[in-house]
PQR file with spaces between the fields and no chain letter, atoms N, CA, C, O and H, PARSE charges and radii, in Angstrom:
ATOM       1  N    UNK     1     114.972  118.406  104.178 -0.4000 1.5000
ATOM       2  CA   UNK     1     114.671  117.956  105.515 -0.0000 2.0000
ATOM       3  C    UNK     1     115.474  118.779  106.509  0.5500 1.7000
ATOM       4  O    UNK     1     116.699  118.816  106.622 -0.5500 1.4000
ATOM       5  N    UNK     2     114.742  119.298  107.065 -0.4000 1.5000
ATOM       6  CA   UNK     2     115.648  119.892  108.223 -0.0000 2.0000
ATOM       7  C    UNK     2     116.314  119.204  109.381  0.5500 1.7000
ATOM       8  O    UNK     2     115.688  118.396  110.068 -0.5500 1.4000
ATOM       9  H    UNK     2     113.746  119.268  106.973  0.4000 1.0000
ATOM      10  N    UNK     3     117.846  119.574  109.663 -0.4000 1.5000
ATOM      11  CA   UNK     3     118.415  119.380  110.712 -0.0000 2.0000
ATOM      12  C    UNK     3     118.440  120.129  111.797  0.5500 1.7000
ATOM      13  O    UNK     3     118.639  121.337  111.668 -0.5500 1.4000
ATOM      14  H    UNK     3     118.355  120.230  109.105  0.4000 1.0000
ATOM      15  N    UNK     4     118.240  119.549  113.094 -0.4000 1.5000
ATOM      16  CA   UNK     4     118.557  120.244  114.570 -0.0000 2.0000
ATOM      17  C    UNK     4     120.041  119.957  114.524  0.5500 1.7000
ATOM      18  O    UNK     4     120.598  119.066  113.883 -0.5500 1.4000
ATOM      19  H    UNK     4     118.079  118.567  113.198  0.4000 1.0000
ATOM      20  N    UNK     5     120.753  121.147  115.559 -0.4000 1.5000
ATOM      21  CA   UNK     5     121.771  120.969  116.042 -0.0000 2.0000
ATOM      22  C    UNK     5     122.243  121.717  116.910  0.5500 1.7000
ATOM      23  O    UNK     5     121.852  122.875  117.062 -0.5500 1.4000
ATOM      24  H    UNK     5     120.300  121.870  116.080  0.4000 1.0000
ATOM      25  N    UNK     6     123.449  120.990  117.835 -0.4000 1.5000
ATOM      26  CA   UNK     6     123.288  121.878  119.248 -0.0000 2.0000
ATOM      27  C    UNK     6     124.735  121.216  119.801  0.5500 1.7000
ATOM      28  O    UNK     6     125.180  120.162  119.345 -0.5500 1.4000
ATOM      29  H    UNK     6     123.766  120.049  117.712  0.4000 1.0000
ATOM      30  N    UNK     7     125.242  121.815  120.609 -0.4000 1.5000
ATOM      31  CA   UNK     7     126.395  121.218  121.160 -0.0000 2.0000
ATOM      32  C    UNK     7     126.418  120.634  122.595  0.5500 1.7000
ATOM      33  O    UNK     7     125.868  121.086  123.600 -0.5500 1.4000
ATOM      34  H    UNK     7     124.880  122.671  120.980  0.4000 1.0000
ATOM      35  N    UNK     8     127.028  119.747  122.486 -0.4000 1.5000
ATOM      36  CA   UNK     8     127.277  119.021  123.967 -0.0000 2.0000
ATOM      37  C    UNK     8     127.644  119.662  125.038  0.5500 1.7000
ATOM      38  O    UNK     8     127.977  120.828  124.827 -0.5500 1.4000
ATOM      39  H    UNK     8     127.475  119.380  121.670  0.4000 1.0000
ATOM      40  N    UNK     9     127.709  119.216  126.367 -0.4000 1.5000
ATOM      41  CA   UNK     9     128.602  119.820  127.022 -0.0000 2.0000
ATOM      42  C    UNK     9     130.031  119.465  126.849  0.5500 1.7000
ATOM      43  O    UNK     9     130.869  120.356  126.710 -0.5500 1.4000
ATOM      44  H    UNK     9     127.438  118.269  126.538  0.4000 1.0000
ATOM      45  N    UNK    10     130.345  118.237  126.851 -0.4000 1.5000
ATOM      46  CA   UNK    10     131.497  117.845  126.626 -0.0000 2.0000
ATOM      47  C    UNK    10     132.083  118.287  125.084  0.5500 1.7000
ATOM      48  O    UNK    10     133.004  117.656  124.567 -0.5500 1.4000
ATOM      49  H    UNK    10     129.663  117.513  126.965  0.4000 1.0000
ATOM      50  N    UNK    11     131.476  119.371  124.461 -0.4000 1.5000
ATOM      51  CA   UNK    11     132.144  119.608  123.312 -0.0000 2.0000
ATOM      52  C    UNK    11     131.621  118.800  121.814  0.5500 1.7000
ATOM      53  O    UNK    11     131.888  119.211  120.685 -0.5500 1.4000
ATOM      54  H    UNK    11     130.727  119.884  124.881  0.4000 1.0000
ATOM      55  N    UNK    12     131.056  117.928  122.044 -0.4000 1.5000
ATOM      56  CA   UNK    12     130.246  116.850  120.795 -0.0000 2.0000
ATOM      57  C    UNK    12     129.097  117.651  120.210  0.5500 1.7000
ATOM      58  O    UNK    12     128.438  118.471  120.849 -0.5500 1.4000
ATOM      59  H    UNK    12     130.839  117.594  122.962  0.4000 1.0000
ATOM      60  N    UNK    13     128.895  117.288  118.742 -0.4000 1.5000
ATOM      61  CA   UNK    13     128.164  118.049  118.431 -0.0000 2.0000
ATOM      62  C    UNK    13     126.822  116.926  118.359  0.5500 1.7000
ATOM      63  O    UNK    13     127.128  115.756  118.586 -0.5500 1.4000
ATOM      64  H    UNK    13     129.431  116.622  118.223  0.4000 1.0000
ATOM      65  N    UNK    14     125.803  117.130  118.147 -0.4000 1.5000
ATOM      66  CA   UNK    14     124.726  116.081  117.776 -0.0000 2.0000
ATOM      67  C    UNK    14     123.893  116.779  116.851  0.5500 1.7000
ATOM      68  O    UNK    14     123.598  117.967  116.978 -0.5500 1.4000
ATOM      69  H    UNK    14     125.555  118.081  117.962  0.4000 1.0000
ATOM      70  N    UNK    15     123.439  115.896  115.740 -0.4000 1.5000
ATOM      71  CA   UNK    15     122.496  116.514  114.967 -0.0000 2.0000
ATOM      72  C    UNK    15     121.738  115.367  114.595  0.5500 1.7000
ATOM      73  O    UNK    15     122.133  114.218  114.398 -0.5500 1.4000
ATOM      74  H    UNK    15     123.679  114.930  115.637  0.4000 1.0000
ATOM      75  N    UNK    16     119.945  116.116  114.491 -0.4000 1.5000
ATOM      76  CA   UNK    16     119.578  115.176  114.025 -0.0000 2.0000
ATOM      77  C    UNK    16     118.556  115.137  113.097  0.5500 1.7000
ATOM      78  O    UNK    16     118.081  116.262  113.253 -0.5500 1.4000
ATOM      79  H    UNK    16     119.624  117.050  114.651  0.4000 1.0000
ATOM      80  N    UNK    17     117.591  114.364  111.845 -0.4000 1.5000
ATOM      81  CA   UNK    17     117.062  114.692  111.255 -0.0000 2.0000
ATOM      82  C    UNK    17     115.454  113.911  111.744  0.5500 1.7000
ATOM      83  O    UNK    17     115.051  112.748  111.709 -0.5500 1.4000
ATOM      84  H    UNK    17     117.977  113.450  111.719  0.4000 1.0000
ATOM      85  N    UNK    18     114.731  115.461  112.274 -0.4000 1.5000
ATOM      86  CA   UNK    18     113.337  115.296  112.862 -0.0000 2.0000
ATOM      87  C    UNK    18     112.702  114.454  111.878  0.5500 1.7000
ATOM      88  O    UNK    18     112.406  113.368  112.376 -0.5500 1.4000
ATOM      89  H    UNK    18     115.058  116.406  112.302  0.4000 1.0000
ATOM      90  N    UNK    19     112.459  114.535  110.942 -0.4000 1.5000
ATOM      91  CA   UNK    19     111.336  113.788  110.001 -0.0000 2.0000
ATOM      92  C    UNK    19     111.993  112.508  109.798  0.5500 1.7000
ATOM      93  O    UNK    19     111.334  111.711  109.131 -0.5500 1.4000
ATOM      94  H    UNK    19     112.699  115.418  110.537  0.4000 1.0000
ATOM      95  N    UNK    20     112.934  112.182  110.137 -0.4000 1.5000
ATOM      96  CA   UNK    20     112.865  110.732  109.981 -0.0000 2.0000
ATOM      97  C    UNK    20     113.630  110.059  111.549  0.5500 1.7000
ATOM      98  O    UNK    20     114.695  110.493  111.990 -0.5500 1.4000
ATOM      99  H    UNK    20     113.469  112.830  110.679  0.4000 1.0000
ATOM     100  N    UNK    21     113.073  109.292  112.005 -0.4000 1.5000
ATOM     101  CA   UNK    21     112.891  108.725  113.277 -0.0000 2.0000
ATOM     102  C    UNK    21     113.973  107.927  113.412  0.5500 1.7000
ATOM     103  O    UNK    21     114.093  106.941  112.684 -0.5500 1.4000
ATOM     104  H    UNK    21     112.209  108.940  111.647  0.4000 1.0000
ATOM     105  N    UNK    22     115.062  108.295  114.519 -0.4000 1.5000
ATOM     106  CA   UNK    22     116.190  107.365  114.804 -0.0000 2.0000
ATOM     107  C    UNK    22     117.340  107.844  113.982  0.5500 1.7000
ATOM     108  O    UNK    22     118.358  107.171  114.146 -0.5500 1.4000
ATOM     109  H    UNK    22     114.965  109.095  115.110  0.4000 1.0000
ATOM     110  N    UNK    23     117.414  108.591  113.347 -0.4000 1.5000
ATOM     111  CA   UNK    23     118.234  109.637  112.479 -0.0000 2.0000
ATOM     112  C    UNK    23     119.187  110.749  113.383  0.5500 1.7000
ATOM     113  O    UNK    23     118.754  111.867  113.663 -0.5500 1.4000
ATOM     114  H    UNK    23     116.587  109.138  113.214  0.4000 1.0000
ATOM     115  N    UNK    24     120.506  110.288  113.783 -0.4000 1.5000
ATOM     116  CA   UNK    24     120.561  111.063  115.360 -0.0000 2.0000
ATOM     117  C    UNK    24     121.992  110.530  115.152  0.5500 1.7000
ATOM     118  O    UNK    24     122.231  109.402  114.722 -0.5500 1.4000
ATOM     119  H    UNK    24     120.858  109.380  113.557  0.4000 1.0000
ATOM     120  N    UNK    25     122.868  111.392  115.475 -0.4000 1.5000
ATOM     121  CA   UNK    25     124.055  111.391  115.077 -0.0000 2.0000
ATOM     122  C    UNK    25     124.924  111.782  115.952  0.5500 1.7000
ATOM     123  O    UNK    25     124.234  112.219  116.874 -0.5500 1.4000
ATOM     124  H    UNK    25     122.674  112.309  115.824  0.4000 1.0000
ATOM     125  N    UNK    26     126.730  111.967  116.411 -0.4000 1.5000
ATOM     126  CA   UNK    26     127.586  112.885  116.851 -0.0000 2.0000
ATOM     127  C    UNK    26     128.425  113.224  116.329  0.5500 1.7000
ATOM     128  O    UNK    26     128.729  112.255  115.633 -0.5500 1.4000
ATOM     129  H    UNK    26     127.290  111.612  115.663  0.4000 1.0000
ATOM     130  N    UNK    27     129.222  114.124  116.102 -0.4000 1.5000
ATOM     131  CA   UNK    27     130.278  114.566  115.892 -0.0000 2.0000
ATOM     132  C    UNK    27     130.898  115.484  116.125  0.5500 1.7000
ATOM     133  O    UNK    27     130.363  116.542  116.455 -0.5500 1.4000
ATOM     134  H    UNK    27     128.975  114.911  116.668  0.4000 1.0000
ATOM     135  N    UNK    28     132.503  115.305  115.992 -0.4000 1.5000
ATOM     136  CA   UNK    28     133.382  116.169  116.528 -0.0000 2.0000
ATOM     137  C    UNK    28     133.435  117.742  116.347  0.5500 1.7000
ATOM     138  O    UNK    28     133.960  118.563  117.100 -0.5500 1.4000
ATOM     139  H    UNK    28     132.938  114.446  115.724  0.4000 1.0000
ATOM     140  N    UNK    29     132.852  117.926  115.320 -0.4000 1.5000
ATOM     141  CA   UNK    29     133.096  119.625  114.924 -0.0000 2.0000
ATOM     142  C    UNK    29     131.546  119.646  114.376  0.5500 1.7000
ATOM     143  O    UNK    29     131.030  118.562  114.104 -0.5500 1.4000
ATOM     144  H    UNK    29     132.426  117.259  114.708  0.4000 1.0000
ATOM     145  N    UNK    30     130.698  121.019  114.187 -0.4000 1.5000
ATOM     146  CA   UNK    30     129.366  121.099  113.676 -0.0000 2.0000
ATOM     147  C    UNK    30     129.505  120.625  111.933  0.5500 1.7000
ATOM     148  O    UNK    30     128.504  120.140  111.407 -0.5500 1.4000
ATOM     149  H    UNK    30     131.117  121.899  114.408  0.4000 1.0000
ATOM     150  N    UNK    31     130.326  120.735  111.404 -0.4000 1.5000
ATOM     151  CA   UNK    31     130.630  120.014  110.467 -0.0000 2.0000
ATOM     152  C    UNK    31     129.880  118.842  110.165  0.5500 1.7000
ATOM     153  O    UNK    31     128.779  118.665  109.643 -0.5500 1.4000
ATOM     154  H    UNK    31     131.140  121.129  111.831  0.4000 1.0000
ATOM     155  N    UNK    32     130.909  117.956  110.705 -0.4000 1.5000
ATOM     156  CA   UNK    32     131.292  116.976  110.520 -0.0000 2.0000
ATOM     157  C    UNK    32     129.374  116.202  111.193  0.5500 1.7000
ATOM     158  O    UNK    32     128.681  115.497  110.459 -0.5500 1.4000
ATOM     159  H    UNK    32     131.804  118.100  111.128  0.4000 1.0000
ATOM     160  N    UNK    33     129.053  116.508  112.307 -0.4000 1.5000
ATOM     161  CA   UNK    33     127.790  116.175  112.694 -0.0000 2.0000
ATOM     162  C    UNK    33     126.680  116.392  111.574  0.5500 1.7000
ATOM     163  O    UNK    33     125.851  115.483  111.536 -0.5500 1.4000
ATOM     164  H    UNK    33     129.616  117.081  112.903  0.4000 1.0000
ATOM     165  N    UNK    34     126.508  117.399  110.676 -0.4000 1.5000
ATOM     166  CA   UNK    34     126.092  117.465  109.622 -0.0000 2.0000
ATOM     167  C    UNK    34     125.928  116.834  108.667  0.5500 1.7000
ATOM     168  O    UNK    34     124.858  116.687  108.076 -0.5500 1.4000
ATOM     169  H    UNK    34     127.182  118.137  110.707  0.4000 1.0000
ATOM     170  N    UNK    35     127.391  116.189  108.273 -0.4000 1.5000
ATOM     171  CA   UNK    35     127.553  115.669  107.373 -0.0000 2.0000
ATOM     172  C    UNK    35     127.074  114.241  107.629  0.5500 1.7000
ATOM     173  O    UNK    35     126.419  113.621  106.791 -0.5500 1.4000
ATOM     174  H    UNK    35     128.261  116.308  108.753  0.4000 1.0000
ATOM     175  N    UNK    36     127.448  113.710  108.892 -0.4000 1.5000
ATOM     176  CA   UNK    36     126.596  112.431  109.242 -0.0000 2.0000
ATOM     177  C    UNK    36     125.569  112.165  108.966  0.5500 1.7000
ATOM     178  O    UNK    36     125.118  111.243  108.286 -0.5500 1.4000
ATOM     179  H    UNK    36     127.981  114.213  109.573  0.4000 1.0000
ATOM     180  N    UNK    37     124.908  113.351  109.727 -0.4000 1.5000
ATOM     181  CA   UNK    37     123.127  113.290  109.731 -0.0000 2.0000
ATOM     182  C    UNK    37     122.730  113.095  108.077  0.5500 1.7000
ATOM     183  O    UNK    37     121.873  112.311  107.668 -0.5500 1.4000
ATOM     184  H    UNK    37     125.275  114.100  110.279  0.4000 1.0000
ATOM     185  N    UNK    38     123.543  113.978  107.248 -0.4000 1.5000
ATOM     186  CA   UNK    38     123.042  113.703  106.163 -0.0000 2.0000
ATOM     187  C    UNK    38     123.128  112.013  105.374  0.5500 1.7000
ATOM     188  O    UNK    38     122.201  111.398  104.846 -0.5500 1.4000
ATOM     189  H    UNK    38     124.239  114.615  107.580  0.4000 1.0000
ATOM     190  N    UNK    39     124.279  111.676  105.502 -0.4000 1.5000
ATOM     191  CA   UNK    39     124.273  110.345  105.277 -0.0000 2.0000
ATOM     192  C    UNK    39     123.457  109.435  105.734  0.5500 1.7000
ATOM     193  O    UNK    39     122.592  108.839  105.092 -0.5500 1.4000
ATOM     194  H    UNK    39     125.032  112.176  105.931  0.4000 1.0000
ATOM     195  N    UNK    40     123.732  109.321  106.870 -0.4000 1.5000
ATOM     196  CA   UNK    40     122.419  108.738  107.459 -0.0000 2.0000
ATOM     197  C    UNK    40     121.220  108.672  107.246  0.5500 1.7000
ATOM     198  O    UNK    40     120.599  107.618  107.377 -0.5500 1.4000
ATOM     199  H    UNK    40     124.434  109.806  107.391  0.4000 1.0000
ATOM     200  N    UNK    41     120.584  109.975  106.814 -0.4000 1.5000
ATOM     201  CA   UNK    41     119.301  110.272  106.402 -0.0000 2.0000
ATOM     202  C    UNK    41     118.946  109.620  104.926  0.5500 1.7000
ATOM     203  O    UNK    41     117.966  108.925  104.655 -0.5500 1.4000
ATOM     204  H    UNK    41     121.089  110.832  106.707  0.4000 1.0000
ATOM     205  N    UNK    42     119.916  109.997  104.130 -0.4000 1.5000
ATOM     206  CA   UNK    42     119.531  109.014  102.706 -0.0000 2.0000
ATOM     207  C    UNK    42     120.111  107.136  103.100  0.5500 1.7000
ATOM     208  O    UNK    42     119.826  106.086  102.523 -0.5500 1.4000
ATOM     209  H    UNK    42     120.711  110.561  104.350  0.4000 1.0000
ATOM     210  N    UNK    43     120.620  107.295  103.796 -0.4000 1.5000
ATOM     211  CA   UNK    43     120.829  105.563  103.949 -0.0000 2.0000
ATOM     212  C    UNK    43     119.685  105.081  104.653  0.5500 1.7000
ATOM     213  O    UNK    43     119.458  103.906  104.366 -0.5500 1.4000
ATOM     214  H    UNK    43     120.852  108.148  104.264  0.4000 1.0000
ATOM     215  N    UNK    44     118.654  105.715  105.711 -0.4000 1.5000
ATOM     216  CA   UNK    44     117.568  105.453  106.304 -0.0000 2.0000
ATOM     217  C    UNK    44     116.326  105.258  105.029  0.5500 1.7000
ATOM     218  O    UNK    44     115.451  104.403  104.892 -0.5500 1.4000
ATOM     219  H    UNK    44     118.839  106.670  105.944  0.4000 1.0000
ATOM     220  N    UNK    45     116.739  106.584  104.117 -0.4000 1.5000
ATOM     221  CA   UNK    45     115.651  106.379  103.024 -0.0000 2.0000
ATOM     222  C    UNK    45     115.819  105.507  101.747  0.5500 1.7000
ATOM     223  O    UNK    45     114.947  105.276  100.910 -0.5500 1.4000
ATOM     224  H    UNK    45     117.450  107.279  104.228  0.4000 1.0000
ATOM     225  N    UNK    46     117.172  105.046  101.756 -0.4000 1.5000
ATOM     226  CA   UNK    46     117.442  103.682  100.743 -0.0000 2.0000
ATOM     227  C    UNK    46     116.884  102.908  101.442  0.5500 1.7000
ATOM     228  O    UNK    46     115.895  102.657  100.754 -0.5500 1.4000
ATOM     229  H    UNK    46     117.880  105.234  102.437  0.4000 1.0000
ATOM     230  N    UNK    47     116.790  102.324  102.337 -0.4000 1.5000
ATOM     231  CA   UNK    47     116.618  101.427  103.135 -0.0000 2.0000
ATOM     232  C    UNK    47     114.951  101.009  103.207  0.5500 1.7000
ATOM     233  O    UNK    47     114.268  100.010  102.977 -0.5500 1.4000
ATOM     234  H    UNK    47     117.593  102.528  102.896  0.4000 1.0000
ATOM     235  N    UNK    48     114.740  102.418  103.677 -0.4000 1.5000
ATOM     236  CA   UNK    48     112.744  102.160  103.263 -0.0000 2.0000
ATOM     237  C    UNK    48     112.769  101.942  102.123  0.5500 1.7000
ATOM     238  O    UNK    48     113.134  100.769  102.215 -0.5500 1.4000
ATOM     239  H    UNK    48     115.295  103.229  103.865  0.4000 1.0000
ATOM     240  N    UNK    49     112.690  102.089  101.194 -0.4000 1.5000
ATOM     241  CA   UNK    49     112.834  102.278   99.877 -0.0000 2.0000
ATOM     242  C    UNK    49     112.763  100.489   99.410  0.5500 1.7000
ATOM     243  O    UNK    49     111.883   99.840   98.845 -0.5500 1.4000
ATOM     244  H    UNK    49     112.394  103.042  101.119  0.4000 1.0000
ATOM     245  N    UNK    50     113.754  100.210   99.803 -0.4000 1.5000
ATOM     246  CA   UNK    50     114.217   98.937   99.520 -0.0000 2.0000
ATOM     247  C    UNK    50     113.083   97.952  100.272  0.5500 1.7000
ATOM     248  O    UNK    50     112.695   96.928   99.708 -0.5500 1.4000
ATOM     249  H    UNK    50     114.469  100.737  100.262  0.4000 1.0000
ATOM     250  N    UNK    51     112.693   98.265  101.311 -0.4000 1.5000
ATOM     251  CA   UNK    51     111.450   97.610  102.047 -0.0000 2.0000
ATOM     252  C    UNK    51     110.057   97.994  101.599  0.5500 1.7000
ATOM     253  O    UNK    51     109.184   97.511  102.320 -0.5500 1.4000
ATOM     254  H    UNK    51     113.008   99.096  101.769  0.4000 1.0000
ATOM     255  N    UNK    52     109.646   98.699  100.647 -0.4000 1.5000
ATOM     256  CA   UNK    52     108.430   99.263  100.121 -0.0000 2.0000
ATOM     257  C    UNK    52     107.477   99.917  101.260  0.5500 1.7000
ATOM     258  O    UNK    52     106.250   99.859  101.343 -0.5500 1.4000
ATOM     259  H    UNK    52     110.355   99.092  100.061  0.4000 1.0000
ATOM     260  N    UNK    53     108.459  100.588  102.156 -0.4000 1.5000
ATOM     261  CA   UNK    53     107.705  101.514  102.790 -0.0000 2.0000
ATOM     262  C    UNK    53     107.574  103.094  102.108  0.5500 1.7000
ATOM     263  O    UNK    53     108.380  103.688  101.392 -0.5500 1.4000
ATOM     264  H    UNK    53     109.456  100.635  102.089  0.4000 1.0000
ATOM     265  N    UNK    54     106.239  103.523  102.620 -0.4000 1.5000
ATOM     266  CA   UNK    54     106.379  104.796  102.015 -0.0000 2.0000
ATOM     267  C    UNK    54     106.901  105.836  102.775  0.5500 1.7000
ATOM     268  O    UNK    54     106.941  105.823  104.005 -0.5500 1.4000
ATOM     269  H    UNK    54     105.584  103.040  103.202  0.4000 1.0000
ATOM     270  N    UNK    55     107.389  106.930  101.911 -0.4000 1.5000
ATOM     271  CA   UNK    55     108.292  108.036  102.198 -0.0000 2.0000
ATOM     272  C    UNK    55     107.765  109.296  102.054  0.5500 1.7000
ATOM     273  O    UNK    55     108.359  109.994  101.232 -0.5500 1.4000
ATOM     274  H    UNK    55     107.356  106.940  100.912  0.4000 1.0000
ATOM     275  N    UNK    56     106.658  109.883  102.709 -0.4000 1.5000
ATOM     276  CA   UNK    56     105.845  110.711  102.049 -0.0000 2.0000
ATOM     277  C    UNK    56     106.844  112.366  101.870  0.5500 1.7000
ATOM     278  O    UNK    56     106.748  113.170  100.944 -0.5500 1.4000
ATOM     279  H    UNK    56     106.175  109.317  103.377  0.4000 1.0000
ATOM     280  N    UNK    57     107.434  112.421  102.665 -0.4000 1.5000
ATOM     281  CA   UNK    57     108.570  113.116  102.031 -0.0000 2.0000
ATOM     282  C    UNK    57     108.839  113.335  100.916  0.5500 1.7000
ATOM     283  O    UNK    57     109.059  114.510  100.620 -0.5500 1.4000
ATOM     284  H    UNK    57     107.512  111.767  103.417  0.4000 1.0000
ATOM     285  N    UNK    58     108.940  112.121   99.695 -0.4000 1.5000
ATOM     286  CA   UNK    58     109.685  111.791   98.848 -0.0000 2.0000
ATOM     287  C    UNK    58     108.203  111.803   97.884  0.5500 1.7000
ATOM     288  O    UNK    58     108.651  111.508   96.776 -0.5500 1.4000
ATOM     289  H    UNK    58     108.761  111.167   99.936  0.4000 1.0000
ATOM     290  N    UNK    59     107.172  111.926   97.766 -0.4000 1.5000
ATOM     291  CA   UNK    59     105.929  112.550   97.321 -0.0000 2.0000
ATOM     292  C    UNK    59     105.927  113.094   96.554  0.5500 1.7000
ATOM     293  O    UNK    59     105.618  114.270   96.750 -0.5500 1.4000
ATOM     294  H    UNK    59     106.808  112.166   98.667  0.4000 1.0000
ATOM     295  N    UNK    60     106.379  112.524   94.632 -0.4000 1.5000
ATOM     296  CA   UNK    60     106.093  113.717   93.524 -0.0000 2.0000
ATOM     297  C    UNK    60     107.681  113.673   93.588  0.5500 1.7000
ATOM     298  O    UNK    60     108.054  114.529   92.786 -0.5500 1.4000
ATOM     299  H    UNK    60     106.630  111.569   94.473  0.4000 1.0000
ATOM     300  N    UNK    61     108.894  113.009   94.231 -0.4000 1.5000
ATOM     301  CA   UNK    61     110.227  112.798   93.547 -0.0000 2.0000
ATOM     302  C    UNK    61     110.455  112.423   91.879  0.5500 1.7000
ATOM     303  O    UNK    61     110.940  112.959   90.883 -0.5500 1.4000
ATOM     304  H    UNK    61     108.591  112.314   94.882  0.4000 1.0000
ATOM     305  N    UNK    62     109.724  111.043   92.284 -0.4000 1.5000
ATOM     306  CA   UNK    62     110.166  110.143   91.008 -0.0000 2.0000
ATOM     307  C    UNK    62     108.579  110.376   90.054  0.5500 1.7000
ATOM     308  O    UNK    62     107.474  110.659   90.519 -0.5500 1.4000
ATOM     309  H    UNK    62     109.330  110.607   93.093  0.4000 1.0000
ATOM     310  N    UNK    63     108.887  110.186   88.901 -0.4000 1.5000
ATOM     311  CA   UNK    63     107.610  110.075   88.084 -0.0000 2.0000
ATOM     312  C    UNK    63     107.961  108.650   86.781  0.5500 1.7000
ATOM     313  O    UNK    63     108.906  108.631   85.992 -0.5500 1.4000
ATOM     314  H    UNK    63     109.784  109.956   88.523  0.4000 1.0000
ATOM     315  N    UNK    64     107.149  107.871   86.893 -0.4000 1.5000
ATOM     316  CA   UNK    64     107.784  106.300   86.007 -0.0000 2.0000
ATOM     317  C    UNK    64     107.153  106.726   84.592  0.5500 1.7000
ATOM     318  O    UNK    64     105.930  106.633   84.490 -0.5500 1.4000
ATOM     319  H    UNK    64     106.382  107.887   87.534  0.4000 1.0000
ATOM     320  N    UNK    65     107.668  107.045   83.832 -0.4000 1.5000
ATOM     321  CA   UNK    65     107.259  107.155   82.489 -0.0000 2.0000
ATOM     322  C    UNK    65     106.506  105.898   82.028  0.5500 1.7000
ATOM     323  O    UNK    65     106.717  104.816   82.576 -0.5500 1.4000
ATOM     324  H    UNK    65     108.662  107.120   83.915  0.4000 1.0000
ATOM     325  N    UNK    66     105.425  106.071   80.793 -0.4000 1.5000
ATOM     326  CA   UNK    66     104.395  105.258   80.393 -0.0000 2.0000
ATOM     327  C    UNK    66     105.006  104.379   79.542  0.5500 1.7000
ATOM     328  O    UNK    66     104.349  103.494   78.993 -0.5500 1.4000
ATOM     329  H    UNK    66     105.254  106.950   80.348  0.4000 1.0000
């Protein structure tokens, strides 16, 4: 999944992950904004997950053996 990222004026970094909605983060160093977004992004997709929404992203991840 790709991340945007870009710096503040005030120095903050923000990143965020387009394909999943509300996935939008700050942080102090480009780092560290990264590393958010990423968390965030799999805690957004546990979360669907857990609600039986689909993730078409995630399309051909898992395969349930017979």
């Amino acid at each position: 999944m790709k991340i945007e990222i870009e710096r503040e004026e005030d120095g903050r970094w923000i990143a965020e992950v387009t394909d999943l909605p509300g996935v939008i983060v700050y942080g102090a160093t480009r780092d560290e904004a990264i590393a958010r977004a990423e968390a965030l992004a799999l805690r957004a997709i546990a979360d669907r997950l857990e609600h039986g929404e689909s993730i078409p992203e995630l399309n051909g991840l898992f395969a349930v053996a017979a």
